[in-house]
C-alpha positions in Angstrom: 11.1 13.5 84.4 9.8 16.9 83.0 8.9 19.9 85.0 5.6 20.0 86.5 5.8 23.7 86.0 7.2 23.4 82.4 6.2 26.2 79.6 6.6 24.7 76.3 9.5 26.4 75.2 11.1 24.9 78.4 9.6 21.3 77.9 11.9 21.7 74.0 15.0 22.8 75.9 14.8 20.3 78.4 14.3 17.4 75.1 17.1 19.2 73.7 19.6 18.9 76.6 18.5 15.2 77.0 19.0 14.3 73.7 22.5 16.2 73.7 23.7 14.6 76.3 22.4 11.0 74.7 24.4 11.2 71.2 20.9 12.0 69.1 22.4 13.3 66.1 20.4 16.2 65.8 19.1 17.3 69.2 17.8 20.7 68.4 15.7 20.1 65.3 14.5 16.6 66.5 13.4 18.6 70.2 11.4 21.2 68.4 9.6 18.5 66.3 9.0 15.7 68.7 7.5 18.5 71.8 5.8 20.9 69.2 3.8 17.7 67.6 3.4 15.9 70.4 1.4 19.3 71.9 -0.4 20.2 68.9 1.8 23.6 68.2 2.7 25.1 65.5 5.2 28.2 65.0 3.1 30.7 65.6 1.7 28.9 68.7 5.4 28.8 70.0 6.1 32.4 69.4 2.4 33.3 71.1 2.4 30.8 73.8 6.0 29.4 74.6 6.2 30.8 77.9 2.5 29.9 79.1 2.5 26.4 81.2 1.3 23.4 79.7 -1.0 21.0 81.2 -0.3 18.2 83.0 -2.1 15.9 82.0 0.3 16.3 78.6 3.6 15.9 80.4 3.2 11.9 80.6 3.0 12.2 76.8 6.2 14.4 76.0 7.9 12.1 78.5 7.3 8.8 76.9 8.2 10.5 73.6 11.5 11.7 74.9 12.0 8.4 76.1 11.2 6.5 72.8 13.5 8.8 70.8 16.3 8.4 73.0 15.9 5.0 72.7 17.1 5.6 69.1 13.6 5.5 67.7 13.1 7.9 64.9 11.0 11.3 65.6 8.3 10.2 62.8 8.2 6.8 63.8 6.9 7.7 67.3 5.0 10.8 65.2 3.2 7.6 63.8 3.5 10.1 60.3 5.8 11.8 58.3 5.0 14.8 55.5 6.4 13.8 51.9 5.6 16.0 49.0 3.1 17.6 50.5 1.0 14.4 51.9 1.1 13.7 55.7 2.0 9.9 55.3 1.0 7.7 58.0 3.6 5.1 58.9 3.7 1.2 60.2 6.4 -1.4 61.1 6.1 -2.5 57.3 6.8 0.7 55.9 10.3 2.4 54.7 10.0 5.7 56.4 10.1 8.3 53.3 13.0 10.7 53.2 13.1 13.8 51.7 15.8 12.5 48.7 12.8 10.3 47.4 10.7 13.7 46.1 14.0 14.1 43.5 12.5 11.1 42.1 8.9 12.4 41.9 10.5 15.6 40.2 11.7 13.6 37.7 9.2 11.8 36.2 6.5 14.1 37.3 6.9 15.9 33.7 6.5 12.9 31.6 3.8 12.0 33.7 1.8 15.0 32.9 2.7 14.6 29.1 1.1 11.2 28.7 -2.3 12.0 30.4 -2.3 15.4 28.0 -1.7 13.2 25.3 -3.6 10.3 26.0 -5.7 11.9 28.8 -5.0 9.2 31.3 -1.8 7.5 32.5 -0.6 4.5 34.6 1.5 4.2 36.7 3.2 1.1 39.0 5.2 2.1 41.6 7.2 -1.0 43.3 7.6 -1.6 46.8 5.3 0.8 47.8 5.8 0.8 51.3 3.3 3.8 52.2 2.7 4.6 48.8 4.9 8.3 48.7 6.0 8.1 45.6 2.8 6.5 43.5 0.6 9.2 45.8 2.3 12.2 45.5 2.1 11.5 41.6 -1.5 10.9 41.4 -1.7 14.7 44.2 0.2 15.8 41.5 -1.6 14.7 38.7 -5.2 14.1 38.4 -5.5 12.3 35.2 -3.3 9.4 36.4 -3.8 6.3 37.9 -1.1 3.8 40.3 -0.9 -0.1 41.5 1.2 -0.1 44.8 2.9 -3.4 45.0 5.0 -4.7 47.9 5.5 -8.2 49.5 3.9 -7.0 52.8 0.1 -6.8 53.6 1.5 -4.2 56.6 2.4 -1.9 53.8 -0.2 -2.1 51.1 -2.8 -1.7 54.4 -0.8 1.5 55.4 -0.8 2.8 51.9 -4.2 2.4 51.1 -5.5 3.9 54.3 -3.3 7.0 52.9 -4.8 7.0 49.7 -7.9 7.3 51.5 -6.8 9.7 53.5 -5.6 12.0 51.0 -9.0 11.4 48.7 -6.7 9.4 45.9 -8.2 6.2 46.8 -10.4 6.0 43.7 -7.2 6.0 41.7 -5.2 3.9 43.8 -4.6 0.1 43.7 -2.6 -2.0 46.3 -1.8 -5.4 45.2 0.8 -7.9 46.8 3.3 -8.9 44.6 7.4 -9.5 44.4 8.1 -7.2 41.5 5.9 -7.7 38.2 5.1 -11.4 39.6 1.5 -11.2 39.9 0.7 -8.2 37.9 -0.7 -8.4 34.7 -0.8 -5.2 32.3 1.9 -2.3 30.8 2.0 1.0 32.2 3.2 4.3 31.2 5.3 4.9 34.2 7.4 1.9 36.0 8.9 4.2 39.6 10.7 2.1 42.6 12.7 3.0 45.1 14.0 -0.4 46.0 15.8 -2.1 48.6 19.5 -1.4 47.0 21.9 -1.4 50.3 24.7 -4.1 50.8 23.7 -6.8 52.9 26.8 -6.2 54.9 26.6 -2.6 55.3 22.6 -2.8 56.7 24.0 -4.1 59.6 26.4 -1.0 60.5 23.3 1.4 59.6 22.4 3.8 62.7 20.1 2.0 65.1 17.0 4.7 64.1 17.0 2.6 60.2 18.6 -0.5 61.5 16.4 -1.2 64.2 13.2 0.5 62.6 12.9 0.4 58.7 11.7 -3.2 57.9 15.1 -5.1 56.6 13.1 -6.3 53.4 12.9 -2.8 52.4 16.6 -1.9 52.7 18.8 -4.7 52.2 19.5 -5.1 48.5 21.6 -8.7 48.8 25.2 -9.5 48.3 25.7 -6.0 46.0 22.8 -3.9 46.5 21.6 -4.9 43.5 19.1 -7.7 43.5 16.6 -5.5 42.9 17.5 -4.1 40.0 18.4 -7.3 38.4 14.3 -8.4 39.3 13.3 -5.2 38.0 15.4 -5.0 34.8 14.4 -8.6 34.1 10.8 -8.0 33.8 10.6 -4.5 32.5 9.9 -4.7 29.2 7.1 -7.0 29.2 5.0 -4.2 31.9 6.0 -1.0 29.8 4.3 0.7 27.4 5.7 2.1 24.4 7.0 5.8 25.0 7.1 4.6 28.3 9.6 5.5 31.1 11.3 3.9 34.1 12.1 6.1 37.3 14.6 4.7 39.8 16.1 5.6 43.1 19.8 3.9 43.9 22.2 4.1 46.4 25.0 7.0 46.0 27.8 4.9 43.7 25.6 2.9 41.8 24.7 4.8 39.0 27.3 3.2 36.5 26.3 -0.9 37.9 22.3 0.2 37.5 22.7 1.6 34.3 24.3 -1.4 33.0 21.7 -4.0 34.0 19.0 -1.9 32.4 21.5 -1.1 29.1 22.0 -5.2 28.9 17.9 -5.3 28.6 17.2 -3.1 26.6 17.2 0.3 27.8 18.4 3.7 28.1 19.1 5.9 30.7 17.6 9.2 29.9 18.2 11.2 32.4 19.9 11.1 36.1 19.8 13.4 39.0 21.4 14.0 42.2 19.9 14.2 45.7 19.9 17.3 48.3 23.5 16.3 49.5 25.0 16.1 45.9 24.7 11.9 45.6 23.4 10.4 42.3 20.1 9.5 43.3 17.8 8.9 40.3 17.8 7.4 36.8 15.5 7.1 33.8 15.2 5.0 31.7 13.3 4.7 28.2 13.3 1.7 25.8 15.6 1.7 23.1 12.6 0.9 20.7 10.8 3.5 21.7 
């Protein structure tokens, strides 16, 4: 139990010793976040007021959370929100929680983005498998002139990333419609973006308890190869892109050469690739050959 006397730099230290001593990867870093948001702090409200008590009433509160997270639930998850490019993303049992190696793929297509709408002075964009929308929002923060159709297999998710559209004021040029893949959308767009489910059925089930038992499975596991998704994708492509148009992927870490076939077998070619913040190839683009 905490310390009825706690000060909220002690309440961190104490989440930091308890999540030491129960094998959280991180202890120090996930401490700091889970105490500071669960209180409403910010850094300059630690600095200012870390050795002032804090009040009672908010010591159930960091309790339960330490509780949850050393129940192997992710930080965010029990946050209820987690901050990608710039947009506090709310999260829900049907949503991939967004990781920080996802933005590379906003970077990447982010410049072609902006050339179409200067050209054409709009742009569209489908992003598949939304999940909370990250990627198709932080384009549309990013870029004014554009518009995006979220499209995932679960109503959990399209809700979850239309209440962040709305909660970000990009609901006007938003869309959520519930689809697997291109099945029930008509229309081309200038900009195709997914970061699909592309991990190895067998290896989802030696992932850390925190994804295992808390990212939906229909968002991670990618079949027999990690690649089902990418075959789906590739398949359809062509008939949903416009010309000049461009397709922005994430993958897993050693499938760049397997990805880039599919897509070279139908038609396209990759354009561009980049890695992620720990050196992994992480993103390819891909433009039609009859461009």
């Amino acid at each position: 139990m905490t310390d009825p006397a706690a000060t909220f730099q002690s309440l961190i230290l104490e989440a930091r010793r308890r999540f030491e001593a129960g094998g959280i990867a991180d202890p120090a870093t996930d401490a700091r976040i889970l105490v500071m948001s669960l209180l409403g702090l910010g850094q300059t409200d630690l600095v200012l007021r870390g050795d002032q008590p804090v009040d009672g009433a908010l010591l159930p509160v960091v309790e339960q959370g330490i509780a949850r997270r050393l129940a192997r639930e992710p930080v965010h998850r029990i946050l209820g929100q987690r901050d990608f490019y710039g947009l506090a993303l709310m999260l829900s049992p049907g949503t991939l929680e967004p990781r920080p190696d996802t933005e590379v793929l906003v970077d990447a297509v982010l410049p072609h983005l902006r050339h179409v709408v200067a050209a054409k002075g709009s742009a569209s964009i489908v992003d598949l498998g939304t999940g909370t929308g990250a990627i198709a929002l932080a384009l549309l923060a990013e870029c004014p002139g554009a518009r995006a159709v979220g499209v995932d297999i679960s109503t959990d998710a399209l809700a979850t990333a239309v209440r962040n559209a709305e909660r970000h004021g990009l609901a006007q040029r938003f869309a959520a419609r519930e689809s697997i893949w291109f099945e029930n959308l008509p229309g081309k767009f200038d900009l195709i973006v997914s970061n699909p489910p592309y991990i190895r059925s067998d290896v989802v089930l030696t992932l850390d308890p925190e994804v295992q038992n808390f990212d939906p499975a229909a968002a991670l596991d990618g079949g027999k190869d990690g690649l089902e998704a990418y075959l789906a994708i590739a398949e359809q492509a062509s008939a949903h892109l416009q010309k000049g148009g461009l397709i922005g992927l994430e993958i897993g870490w050693d499938q760049r050469e397997d990805v880039t076939q599919i897509f070279e077998r139908k038609g396209f070619s990759l354009v561009e690739w980049r890695k992620d913040f720990g050196g992994n190839d992480r993103v390819l683009v891909f433009a039609s050959r009859d461009r």
